[in-house]
Structure formats: structure tokens, C-alpha cells
N, C-alpha and C positions, 0 to 999 in steps of 0.2 A: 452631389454624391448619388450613384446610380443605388437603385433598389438592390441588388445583387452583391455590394460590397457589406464585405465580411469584419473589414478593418477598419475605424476611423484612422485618418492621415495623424490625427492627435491624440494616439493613446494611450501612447506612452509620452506626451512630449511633456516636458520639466523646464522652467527657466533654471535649473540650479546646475550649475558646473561640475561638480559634484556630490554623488548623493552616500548618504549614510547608509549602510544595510536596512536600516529598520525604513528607510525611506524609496530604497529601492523596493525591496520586499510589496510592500503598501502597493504602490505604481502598479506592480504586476498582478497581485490577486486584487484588486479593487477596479482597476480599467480593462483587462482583457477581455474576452466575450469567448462563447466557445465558438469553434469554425467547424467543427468535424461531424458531419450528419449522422441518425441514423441508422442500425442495420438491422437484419435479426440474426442471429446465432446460435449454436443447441445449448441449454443449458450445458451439458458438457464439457463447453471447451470454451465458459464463459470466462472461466479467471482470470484476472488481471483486468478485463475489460471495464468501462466504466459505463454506469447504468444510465438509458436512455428513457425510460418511464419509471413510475412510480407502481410498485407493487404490490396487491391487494389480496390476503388470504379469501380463496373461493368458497373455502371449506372447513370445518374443525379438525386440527390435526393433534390429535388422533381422532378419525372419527368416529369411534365409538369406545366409551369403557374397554379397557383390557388390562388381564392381570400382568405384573411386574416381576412376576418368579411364577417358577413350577410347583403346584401343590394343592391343595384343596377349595375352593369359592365356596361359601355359605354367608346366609345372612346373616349378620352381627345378632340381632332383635331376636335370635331364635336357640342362639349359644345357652342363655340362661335354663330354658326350657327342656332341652336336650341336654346339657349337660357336656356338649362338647362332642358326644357320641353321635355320629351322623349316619343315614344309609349315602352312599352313593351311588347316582340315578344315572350318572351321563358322564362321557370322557370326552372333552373341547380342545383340540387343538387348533393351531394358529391358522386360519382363514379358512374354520371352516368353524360356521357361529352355530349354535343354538335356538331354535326359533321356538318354542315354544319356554314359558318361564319356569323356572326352579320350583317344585311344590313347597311350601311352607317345612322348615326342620330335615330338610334334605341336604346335602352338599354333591358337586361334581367335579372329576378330576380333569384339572383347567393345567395348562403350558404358556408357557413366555407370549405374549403378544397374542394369546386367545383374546376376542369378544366376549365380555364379561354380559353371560345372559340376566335374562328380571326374575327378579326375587333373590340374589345376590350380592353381595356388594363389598367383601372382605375376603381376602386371599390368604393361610394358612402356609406356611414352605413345608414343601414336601417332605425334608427332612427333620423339622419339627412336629411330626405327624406320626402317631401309629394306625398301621392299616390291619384288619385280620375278614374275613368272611362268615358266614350267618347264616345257616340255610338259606348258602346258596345266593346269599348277598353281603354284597362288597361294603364293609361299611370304615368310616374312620374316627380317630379321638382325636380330634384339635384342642390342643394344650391350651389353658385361659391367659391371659393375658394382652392376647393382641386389642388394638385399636379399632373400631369400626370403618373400617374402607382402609385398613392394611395395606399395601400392596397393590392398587389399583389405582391404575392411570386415569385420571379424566378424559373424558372429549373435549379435546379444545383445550388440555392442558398445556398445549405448548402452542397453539396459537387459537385463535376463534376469528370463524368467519366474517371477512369486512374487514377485519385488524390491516392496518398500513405495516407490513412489513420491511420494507428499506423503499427509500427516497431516492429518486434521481439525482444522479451524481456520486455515488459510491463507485468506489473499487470494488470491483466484486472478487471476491475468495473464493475457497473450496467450502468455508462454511455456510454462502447464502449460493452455493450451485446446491447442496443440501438440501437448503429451506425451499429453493423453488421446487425441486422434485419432488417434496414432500407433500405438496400441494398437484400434483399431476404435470407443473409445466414442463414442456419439453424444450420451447425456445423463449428467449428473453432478448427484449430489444437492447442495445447497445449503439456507444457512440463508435463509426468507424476509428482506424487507428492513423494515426494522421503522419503524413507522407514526409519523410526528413532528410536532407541531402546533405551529407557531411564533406565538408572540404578540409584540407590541410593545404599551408601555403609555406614556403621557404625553399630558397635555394639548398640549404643546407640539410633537407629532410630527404630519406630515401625510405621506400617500403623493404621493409621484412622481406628478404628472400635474393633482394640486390646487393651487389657488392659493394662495400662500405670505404671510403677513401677519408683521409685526414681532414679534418675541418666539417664530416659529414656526421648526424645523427638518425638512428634507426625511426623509424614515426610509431611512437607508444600511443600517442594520442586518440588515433584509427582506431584501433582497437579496443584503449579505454570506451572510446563514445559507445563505439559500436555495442557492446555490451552494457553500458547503462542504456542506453535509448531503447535494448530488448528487452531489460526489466521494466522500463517505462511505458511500455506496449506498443512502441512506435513502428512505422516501417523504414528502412533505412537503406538508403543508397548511399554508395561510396562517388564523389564526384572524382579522385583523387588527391593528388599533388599538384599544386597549383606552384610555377614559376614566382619570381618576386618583379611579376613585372604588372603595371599598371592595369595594359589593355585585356590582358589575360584573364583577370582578378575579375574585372569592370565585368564583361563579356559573361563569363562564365556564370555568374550571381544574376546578372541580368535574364541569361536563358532559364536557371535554375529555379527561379521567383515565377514564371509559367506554370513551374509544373509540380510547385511542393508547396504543404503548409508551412513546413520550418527549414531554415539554412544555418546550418551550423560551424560556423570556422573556427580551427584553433591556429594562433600565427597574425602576426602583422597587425595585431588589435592596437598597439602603440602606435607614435605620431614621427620614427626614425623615416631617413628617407628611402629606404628599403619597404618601409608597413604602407604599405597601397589598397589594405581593404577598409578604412575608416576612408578613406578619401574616394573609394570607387564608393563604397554606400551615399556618401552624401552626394556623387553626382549621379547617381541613379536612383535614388529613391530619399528616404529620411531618416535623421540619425537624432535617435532621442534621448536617449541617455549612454553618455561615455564616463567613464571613472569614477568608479564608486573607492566610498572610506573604507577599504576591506583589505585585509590582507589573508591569505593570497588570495588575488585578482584581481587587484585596480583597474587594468586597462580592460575592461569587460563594456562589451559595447550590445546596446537594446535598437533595434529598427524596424523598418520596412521596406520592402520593394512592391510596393502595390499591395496587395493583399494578402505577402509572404512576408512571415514575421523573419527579422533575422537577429542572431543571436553568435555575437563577435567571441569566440572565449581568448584568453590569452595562449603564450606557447608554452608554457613548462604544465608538465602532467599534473603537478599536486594543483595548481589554479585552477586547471582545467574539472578537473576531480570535483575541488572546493565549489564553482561558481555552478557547475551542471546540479548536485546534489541543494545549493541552498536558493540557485533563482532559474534553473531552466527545470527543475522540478514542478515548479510551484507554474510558470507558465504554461506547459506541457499539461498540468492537468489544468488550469483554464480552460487552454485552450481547446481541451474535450469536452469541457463543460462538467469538470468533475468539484468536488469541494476540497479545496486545501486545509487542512489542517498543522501546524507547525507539527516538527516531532518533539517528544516528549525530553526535556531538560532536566538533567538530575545532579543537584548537588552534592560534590563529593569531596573528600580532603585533597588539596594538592601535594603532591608528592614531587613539588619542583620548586623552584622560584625563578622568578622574573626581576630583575632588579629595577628595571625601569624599560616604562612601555608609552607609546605616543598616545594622547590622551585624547584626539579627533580622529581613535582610528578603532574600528572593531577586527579583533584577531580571531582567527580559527585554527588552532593550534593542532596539529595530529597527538592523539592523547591515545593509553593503553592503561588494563584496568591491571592492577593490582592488590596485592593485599600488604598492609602495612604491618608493621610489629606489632603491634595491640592486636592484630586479626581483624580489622577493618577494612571493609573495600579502600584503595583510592586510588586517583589516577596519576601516572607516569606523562611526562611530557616528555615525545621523542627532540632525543637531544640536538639532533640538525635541522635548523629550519628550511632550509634552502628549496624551494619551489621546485627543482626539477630532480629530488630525492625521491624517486619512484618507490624504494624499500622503505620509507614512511609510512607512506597508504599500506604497503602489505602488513606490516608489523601493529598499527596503527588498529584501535576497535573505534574509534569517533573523533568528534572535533572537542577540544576543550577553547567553551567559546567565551571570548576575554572581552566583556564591552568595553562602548568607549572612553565613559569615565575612567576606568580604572586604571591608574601607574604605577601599580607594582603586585606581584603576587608573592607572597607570603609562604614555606611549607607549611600544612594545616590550614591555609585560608580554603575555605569553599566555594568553591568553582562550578560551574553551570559544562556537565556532560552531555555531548548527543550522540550518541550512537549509529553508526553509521546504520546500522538494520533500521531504525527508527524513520529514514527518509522513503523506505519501499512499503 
């Protein structure tokens, strides 16, 4: 193995013929490595990106005291002695500070995000205040009651300098593009977006826009990918439509493996003899896991051609749907070197039944929330299963996920929801 290789030949390899999700699953976030270098980017237009260092507050944020509301600052310790009745010496608004301190029994008129000067340290709201004048001085009555240090923000109340802010390997949001500019950064390293060549293969598939003949289907597939892989932050080339012929298949995936981290096929992932791409992967590179216990997508194929991962989906949309969200999810952020997390599973009443279900088989059911008679959340199971029911997924909020112990569901048994928002 040369120093410059990205991929071991055995990364995914499995003696098992077929694997279980919870087995597939493991294989991919426990063996992949990231491949994707790298960059820097402006904070700006970090989102979605995933994080390539480790980030460290430079500074206190906020770095100095400042008041919380519009209205009066004085020191607590002086309330007693005064009476509550103040002169005020000085008007502080927001970024322009006070450099000399508050005299003892004095108050000043402070605004939202003023620096809170010394000898202060309690904020007063403006409209719980009466103001009048004095020979010619401005004075005010702050009502008793308040707490000492009312209304004022710490330094460092929302972070302190040195504090590890987030860890390499997140997804970065619009809430930590936030965090870094709150600290003065303007760029944040990140991992590039890693390069993905989508192929479709079948005689029988035509693109959107060609005239449609009997025995032909429109390619939903393209499109699907193409839109999960730009939520996934990928970059994405269309290779086409691929013929159902061998040397086509072989060739194509061959040149395609040069020039991309990821190959993604939907079609021909079965062993008919029309399905020519499990057989061109294994004589062009290595095929390490084919057919997982899942329904939809059994015939879901894991490889390589060199140092380009390749990732078989099946042909019907809902598989293809199913397999990208629950295992080229989870490889795709590997493969950035991001941290997987499962999404979040919520138990809920079934509002269906199953009468009987195969018991070495984990199901992902297209599920939609409802409310039941009692006013209870629960979930609906759309009533067709059929893998190439495209109006599933649209109608459809997540998977209702059936492991594989279990042979039969029940209406009111408790069932395991995922959400389809839950995988982004």
C-alpha cells in the first residue's frame, strides 16, 4: 500500500453474505476514514460545511459588562443610603464606554448593550423609573426591589476565553457561523465537499424532457440524488444514463473512479442478466458488501475502484430514498471526517397493523403523524408498500422502523419514528 492511498482494499470487506442494518450500519461508521482535505472558507457561507479544526474562544464574549435593557445603572451597595433617589452624571450608549468610574450614590443613563462602567453594577428599566430635574440636575427614583446585578450581562457570560467551543467534525449551522463571529473570526477551516458522480443505468429509463414510448420510465432517480447529495454538501456530476450493456457500465465506473470520491448508481444492483454493474465492480475493483436484511433495498451494493468508494442503490425511488438517507448518509459524513450521530427515534402509538412480518428482516416503513381520538400524537402507515410509490415519500413525514425481532404490530403498539428532518 503506497503512502497516498486513502482507502484500505478491506474496508469494508465482511465474510457475511448478508448483513443486518444494525451490521451494515457498524461496517460504515466504524471502518471508513475521511478522504476529503482541508479548505478555508468565510465564516459566512460556512453552513452545512463540516468542521476541519478544533475551535477555541480567543476572548470573553461579551467582553465587557453590559446592560440588558434601557434604563438606569447604579450600584446596589448605595440604594440603602440614597434611598433609591439618584443624581445622574452620565448618558452611556452602546459602543461608546465610560472611562472614568461612577462616583459612589450616583446613577447613569445606560441603553441595551452599553459597557457597564466601575462603580456599577445593577440595571434599573427605564420604565420602572421616575425621572424629574433639580437645580438643573437630572436626577432619578429607582423603585426597591431589584436584585443586585439586575440586568447585566457578564463578561464571558456566554463564553470565556480558552473555552473549546465546538470540535472537529461537526456540521456547522447558522448557529456556530454565529459563535465564530462573535469572537472576530472571519474564516473557519473546513473539510472540502467531496466530488460524486451519479449514474443511472437501464434500457428502459429516459431523462425528463425525452419522449416517453411504452415499456419506458421517466428517471425520478437523477433528480432524487441530485437533491439529497446538495443537502448532504456534496458536489455532483451527472455521468448520465447508462445502456444495459456490460462494457458501457464496466468503462464508464472505470474512468469515473479517477476523477470522484463517491460513484453512485441506482439500477442493475441485482444479479438478472440485464444487472451488469455488480459484475463490472467486481472485475474492476472490489465488492464488499451486497444485500443487506432491509427492506426497501436489499440489493444495495458497498465497494471500490481504487480509492473511489462506490455505492450500488437499487432502481425503485422509495429504496433508493430509503438506502441514501439510512447508509450513504452516514458514509458521506465519514467520509468528510464528520461525526455520525443516529437521528433521534420516538415512540409512538401505531395507528396501523401488521399482521405478520418476516422476522430476519428490519422494515422502514413510510409513516405520517397523526392525531388519534383521545388527542394523541400517532403514526399512520401509508397504506402501499410498493418501492416504486413515489407519492409515499411525498405524503410520508419518516420511517416507521420495524426491527427484526418483531412479527406483528398491533394498533396502539409502540413503534420506533424517525423523521425524515432528523437525517439532515
Amino acid at each position: 500500500m503506497t503512502s497516498n492511498r486513502r482507502l484500505l482494499d478491506d474496508c469494508f470487506l465482511t465474510d457475511k453474505e448478508r448483513m443486518t442494518h444494525g451490521e451494515a450500519l457498524a461496517l460504515i461508521t466504524e471502518r471508513v476514514a475521511a478522504v476529503a482535505g482541508p479548505e478555508t472558507v468565510p465564516v459566512t457561507a460556512c453552513e452545512g460545511r463540516i468542521l476541519a479544526e478544533s475551535v477555541v474562544a480567543p476572548m470573553d464574549v461579551p467582553l465587557s459588562d453590559n446592560a440588558a435593557v434601557d434604563g438606569y445603572a447604579y450600584a446596589s451597595s448605595s440604594y440603602e443610603a440614597t434611598g433609591g433617589f439618584f443624581p445622574v452624571v452620565d448618558r452611556i450608549a452602546a459602543g461608546h464606554p465610560r472611562h472614568d468610574p461612577v462616583p459612589p450614590g450616583a446613577a447613569v443613563r445606560i441603553f441595551t448593550g452599553a459597557a457597564m462602567p466601575a462603580g456599577v453594577d445593577t440595571v434599573a428599566m427605564q420604565e420602572d423609573c421616575e425621572t424629574h430635574d433639580q437645580d438643573r440636575q437630572a436626577f432619578v427614583i429607582v423603585p426597591p426591589g431589584l436584585k443586585p446585578g439586575a440586568n447585566r450581562r457578564r463578561a464571558g457570560e456566554d463564553l470565556k476565553a480558552g473555552t473549546l467551543v465546538m470540535g472537529e467534525g461537526i456540521r456547522l449551522r447558522a448557529q456556530e457561523a454565529a459563535s465564530l463571529a462573535s469572537f472576530g473570526r472571519t474564516g473557519v477551516q473546513v473539510r472540502r465537499r467531496l466530488r460524486v458522480a451519479t449514474v443511472s443505468t437501464g434500457d428502459e429509463i429516459v431523462r425528463p424532457g425525452a419522449p416517453i414510448r411504452p415499456g419506458q420510465v421517466y428517471d425520478s432517480n437523477q433528480a432524487l440524488l441530485t437533491a439529497l447529495l446538495a443537502k448532504a454538501g456534496a458536489e455532483v456530476t451527472d455521468l448520465g444514463v447508462l445502456a444495459d450493456r456490460f462494457d458501457v457500465i464496466r468503462d464508464t465506473l472505470a474512468d469515473a473512479a479517477t476523477r470522484f470520491d463517491v460513484i453512485i448508481t441506482s439500477g442493475g444492483a441485482s444479479r438478472g442478466e440485464e444487472d451488469h454493474v455488480v459484475t463490472a465492480l467486481d472485475e474492476i475493483g472490489r465488492r464488499h458488501l451486497w444485500q443487506i436484511a432491509v427492506k426497501p433495498g436489499r440489493p444495495m451494493t458497498l465497494g471500490q475502484i481504487g480509492d473511489c468508494v462506490f455505492l450500488g442503490l437499487p432502481g425503485n425511488p422509495v429504496a433508493v430514498f430509503a438506502c441514501f438517507l439510512l447508509y450513504g448518509l452516514p458514509l458521506f459524513a465519514r467520509l468528510e471526517g464528520a461525526v455520525w450521530r443516529e437521528p433521534v427515534r420516538f415512540p409512538l402509538p401505531a395507528a396501523f397493523e401488521i399482521a405478520r412480518k418476516k422476522p430476519d428482516r428490519r422494515e422502514f416503513l413510510r409513516g405520517r403523524l397523526a392525531t388519534g381520538a383521545d388527542g394523541r400524537l400517532v403514526v399512520e402507515k401509508f397504506p402501499r408498500d410498493g418501492s416504486g410509490l413515489i407519492t409515499g415519500l411525498r405524503e410520508a413525514d419518516g420511517f416507521i422502523d420495524i426491527p427484526e425481532p418483531v412479527t406483528a404490530v398491533a394498533p396502539g403498539d409502540l413503534v420506533s419514528f424517525v423523521p425524515f428532518t432528523g437525517f439532515f
